[in-house]
N, C-alpha and C positions, 0 to 999 in steps of 0.2 A: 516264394523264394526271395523276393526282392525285398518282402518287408522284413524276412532275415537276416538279411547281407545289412537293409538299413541299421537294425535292432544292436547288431553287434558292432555298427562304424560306429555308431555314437559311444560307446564304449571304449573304443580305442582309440579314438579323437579324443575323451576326457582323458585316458591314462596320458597321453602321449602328451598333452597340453598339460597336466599336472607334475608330469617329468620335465619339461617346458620351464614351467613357473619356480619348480626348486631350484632348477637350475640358475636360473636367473640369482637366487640368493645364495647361492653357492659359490660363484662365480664374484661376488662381491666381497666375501668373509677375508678378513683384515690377516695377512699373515701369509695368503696364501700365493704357491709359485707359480710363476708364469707360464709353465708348462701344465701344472694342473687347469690354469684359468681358459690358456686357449685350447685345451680338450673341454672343458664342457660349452665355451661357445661354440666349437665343432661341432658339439654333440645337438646340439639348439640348434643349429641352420639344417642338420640332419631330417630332425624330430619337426623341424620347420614345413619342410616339403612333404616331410609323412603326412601331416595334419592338411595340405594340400591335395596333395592327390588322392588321400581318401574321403575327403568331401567331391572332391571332384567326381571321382569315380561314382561316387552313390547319385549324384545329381543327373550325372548323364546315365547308368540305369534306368533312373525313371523318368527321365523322360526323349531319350536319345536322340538329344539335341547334338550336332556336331559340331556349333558351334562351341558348346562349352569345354569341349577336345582343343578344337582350336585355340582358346581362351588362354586355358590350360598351357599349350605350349610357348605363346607368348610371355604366359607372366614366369614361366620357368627359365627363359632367356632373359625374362627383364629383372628378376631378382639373383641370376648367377650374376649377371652385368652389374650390377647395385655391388655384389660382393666385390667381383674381381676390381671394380673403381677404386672402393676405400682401402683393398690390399693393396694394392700395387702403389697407388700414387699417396694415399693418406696413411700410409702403413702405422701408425702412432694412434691410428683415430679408435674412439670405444668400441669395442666390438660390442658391448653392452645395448648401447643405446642403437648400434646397428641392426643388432637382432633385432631389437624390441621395435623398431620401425618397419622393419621389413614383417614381420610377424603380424603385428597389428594390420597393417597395409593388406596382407594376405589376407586375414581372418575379414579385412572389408569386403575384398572383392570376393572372396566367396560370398559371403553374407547376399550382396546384391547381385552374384547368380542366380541365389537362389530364389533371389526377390524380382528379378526381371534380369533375363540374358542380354538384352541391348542396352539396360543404362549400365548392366558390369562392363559392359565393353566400352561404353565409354567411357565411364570410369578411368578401367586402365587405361585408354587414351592420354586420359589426364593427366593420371600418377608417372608415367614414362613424359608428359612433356614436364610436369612439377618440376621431376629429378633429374630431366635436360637441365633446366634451370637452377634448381636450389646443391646441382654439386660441385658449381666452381662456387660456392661461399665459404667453406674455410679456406681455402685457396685464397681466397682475397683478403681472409681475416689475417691470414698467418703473409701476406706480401704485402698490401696494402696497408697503410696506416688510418686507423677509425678513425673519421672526424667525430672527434664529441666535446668540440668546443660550439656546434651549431644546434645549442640545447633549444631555443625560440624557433628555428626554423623546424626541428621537428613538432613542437608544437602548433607552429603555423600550417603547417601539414596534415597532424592529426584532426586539430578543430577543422580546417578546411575543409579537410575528408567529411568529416561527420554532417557536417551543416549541407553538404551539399544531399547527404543519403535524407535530410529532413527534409529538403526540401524538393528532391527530386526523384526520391527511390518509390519503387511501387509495394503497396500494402499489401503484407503477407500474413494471413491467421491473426489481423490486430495490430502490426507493426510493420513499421519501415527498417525493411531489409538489403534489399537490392536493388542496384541498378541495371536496370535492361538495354542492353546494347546489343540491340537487333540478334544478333545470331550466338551471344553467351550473356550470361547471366551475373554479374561480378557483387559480391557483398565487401564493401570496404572495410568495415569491422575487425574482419579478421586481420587485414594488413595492420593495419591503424592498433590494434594488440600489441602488435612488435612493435613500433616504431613510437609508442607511450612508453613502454619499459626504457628502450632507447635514452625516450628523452628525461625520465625520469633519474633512471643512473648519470647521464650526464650532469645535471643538475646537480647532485647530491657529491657529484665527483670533486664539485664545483669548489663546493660551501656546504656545510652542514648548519649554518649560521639559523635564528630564528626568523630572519627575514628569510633566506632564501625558503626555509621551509612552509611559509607562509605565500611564496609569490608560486611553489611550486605547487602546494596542495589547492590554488587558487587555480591553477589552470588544469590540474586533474579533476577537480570540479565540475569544471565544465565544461570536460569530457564526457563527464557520467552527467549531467544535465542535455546535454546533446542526444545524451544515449535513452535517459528517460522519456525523452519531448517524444524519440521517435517510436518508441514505448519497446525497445530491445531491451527488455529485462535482465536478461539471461548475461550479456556482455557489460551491461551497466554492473551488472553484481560482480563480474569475475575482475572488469578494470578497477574497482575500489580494494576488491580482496587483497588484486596482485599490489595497489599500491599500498596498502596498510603493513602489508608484508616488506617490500620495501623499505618505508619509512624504518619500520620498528627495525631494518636489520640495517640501518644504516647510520642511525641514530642511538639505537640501544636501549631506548626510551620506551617504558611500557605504555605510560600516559597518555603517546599520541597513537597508540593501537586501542588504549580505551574511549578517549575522546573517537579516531574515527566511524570506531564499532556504535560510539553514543549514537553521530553523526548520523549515522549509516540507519540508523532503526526510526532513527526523527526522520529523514526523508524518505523510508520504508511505508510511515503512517500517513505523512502527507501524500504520496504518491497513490497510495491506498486510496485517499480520501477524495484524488482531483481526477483520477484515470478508473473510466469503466471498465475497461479490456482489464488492468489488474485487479479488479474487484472481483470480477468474472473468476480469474487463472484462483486465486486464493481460496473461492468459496469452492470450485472445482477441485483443489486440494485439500480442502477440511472436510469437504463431504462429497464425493462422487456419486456416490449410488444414489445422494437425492437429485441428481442433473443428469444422469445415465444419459437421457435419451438428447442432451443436447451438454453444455460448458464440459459434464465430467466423461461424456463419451468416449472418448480417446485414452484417459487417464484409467476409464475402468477398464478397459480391451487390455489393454500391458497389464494391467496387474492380472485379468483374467491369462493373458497369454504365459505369462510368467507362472504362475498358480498352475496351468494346464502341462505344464513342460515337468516340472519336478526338477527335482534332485538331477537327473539323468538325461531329460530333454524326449522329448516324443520322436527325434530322431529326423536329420536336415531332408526335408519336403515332404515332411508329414505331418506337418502342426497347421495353423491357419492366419499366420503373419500379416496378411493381406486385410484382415478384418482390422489392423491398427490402422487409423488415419496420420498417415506422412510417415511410415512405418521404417522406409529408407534411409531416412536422415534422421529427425528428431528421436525417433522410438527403435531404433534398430538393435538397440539394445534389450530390450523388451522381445524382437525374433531370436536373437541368441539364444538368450535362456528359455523363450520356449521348446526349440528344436536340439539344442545343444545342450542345457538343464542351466542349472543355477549354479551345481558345482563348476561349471566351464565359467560363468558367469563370474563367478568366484575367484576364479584364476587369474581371468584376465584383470581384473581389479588388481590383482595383486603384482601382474603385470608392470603394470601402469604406475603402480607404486614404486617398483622396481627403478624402471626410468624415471621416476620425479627424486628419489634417492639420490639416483645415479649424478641427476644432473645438480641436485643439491653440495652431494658429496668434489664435483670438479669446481663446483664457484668455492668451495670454502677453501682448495687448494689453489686455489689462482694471486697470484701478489698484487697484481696490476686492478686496483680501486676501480675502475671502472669498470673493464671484464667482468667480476667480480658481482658488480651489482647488474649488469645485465645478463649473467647469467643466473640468478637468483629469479630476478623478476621471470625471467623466460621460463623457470622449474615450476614458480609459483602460478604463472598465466595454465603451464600444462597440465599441471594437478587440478586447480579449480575447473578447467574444462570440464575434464572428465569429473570430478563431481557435482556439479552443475548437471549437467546430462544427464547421469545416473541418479542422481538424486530426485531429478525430476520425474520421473519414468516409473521409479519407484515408490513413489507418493512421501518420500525423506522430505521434499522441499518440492513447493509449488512450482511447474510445470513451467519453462523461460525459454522454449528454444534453441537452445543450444545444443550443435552439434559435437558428436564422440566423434574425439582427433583420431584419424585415419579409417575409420570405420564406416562414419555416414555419407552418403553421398553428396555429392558437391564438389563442385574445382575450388573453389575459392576456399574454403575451409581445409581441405586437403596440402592446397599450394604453403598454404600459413604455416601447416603442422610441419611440413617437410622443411621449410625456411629454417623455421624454430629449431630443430634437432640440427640442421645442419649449420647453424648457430654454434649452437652448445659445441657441436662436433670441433668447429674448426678452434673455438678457443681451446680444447681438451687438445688439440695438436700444439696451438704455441705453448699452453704448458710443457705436453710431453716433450717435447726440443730444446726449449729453456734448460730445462731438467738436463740432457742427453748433454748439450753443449758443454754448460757448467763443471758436469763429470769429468768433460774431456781434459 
């Protein structure tokens, strides 16, 4: 009985997620009213909790656990509160990028239900003190006036940040990650993401002169020289991507996205040639199945896990997730698509694309030059996460760590992605008011 009740949720968790995901691009099509728009975000926060409680219900099934009842009714009071917040007080804010957070966010903590009922709990722990914190930021964005004439002190911040994880963070899997402060775990990286776009937009706000772009790309440098020493792969690749994106959109210049792509592949081979841990990660991506038993281990589990799931998914607490190594964070992406299929896999891709659109499409309406380039960098840093992550997982691109925004477990990584949206959010309200004002 149970493994039929399983057989068919997975079926109606992909329909309902792929109803989900059109909706997402339906809700964006140019032309359309407002009245059409907030019915299918209605319809998505609906199909939202459906996709919730029927994971839910199948997990406590088999294994009738009551805490994940419990669980359950928390994260259903913490995501009606998340909604009622941004109606009532942010009432201008995406509803786009609100679903697609609160969605993702869900699809985490099921995820790490299923994967251990006490770190999902703490998890939500997390995600409820995150969004204590990250929802008075458009609030500040839209009262407060942004300093971004203190382009140096953010950079004094981000190096300072970094150099201190080189030399004081503890060694995870080959790389300096985090720092351990007795009772939580903090990786600075992720803050240090935001506050590089930061300083980069400020910069460029500045002057687009060739000195300035020479004293800026000198210090995003050695960011990503910080980021290599400690051998964080994964965040070194996505801080160049987000600033080549940058540059080129700020500049308009193809030249300096060829020269840093050149850049980018010459420090790719010397890195190759001075670091064991990456020579290791690479040959474990060019060939797995000859390191199985030890470097491609992990890389071969996801692709077998993924392979095993299909199209459809073997259906959530019936696959064998647990045979990946760090399967919560790094590879949780790889449980998905075993238990939930490749098509679900799929979606959420598209997901994600959705909100990196999304957030593309409000920088390109923004007037304010600075706005404008932090939120570009902020779409660019959320896209290369997610593929980063995905790419790694799926043997696309050699294997760096990096965690899927709002999916994998972690405070720190979590706390960042929530910032980030509610980033974007609060500039997408001084537009929408700008706009309203003007009208009036």
């Amino acid at each position: 009985m149970i493994h039929f009740v399983v057989s068919i949720s997975r079926f109606t968790m992909l329909l309902l997620f792929a109803i989900y995901t059109l909706d997402c691009f339906l809700a964006l099509r140019m032309h359309i009213t407002e009245g059409k728009q907030t019915y299918y975000f209605v319809k998505q926060t609906i199909e939202m909790f459906l996709i919730m409680y029927n994971g839910i219900f199948v997990l406590f099934l088999q294994s009738h656990n009551a805490q994940i009842l419990f669980m359950a009714g928390i994260e259903t009071v913490f995501f009606l509160l998340v909604f009622m917040i941004y109606g009532t007080i942010y009432e201008s804010a995406s509803k786009c990028l609100l679903n697609n957070m609160c969605t993702l966010l869900m699809l985490g903590l099921l995820l790490q239900t299923r994967l251990n009922v006490e770190a999902a709990f703490h998890q939500l722990l997390l995600a409820i003190f995150a969004f204590a914190i990250t929802c008075f930021i458009p609030y500040c964005i839209e009262n407060i006036k942004v300093v971004r004439n203190m382009s140096y002190l953010y950079a004094v911040v981000g190096l300072g940040g970094l150099f201190l994880v080189l030399l004081t963070a503890d060694v995870t899997y080959g790389a300096k990650l985090s720092i351990n402060m007795g009772f939580i775990s903090v990786q600075p990286s992720e803050f240090i993401k935001l506050i590089f776009v930061v300083f980069v937009a400020s910069m460029f706000t500045k002057s687009k002169s060739f000195s300035q772009i020479i004293i800026t790309t000198g210090i995003a440098v050695l960011h990503v020289l910080l980021l290599v020493a400690a051998r964080d792969l994964g965040s070194a690749m996505i801080f160049t991507l987000t600033y080549l994106i940058m540059i080129y959109v700020a500049t308009k210049r193809p030249v300096y996205l060829v020269i840093g792509l050149g850049a980018s592949c010459v420090g790719a081979v010397i890195a190759y040639a001075l670091f064991v841990h990456i020579r290791t990660r690479v040959i474990a991506w060019a060939d797995p199945l000859s390191v199985a038993d030890d470097a491609g281990y992990q890389i071969c589990q996801s692709l077998f896990a993924i392979g095993t799931g299909g199209w459809y998914g073997s259906g959530l607490g019936q696959g064998m997730p647990e045979t990946i190594p760090v399967v919560s964070k790094d590879f949780v992406f790889s449980a998905m698509c075993e238990e939930m299929g490749v098509l679900f896999g799929i979606c959420f891709i598209f997901v994600c694309i959705s909100s990196f659109l999304m957030i593309f499409n409000i920088a390109l309406e923004l007037d304010d030059t600075f706005y404008r380039y932090v939120a570009i960098g902020l779409g660019a840093l959320f896209g290369f996460q997610v593929f980063v992550n995905i790419g790694g997982v799926t043997k696309f691109i050699p294997s760096t760590g990096v965690t899927l925004p709002f999916v994998s477990y972690g405070g720190s990584s979590l706390l960042s992605m929530m910032a980030l949206f509610s980033v974007v959010q609060g500039l997408y309200v001084v537009k929408q008011r700008q706009e309203a004002r003007s009208d009036e």
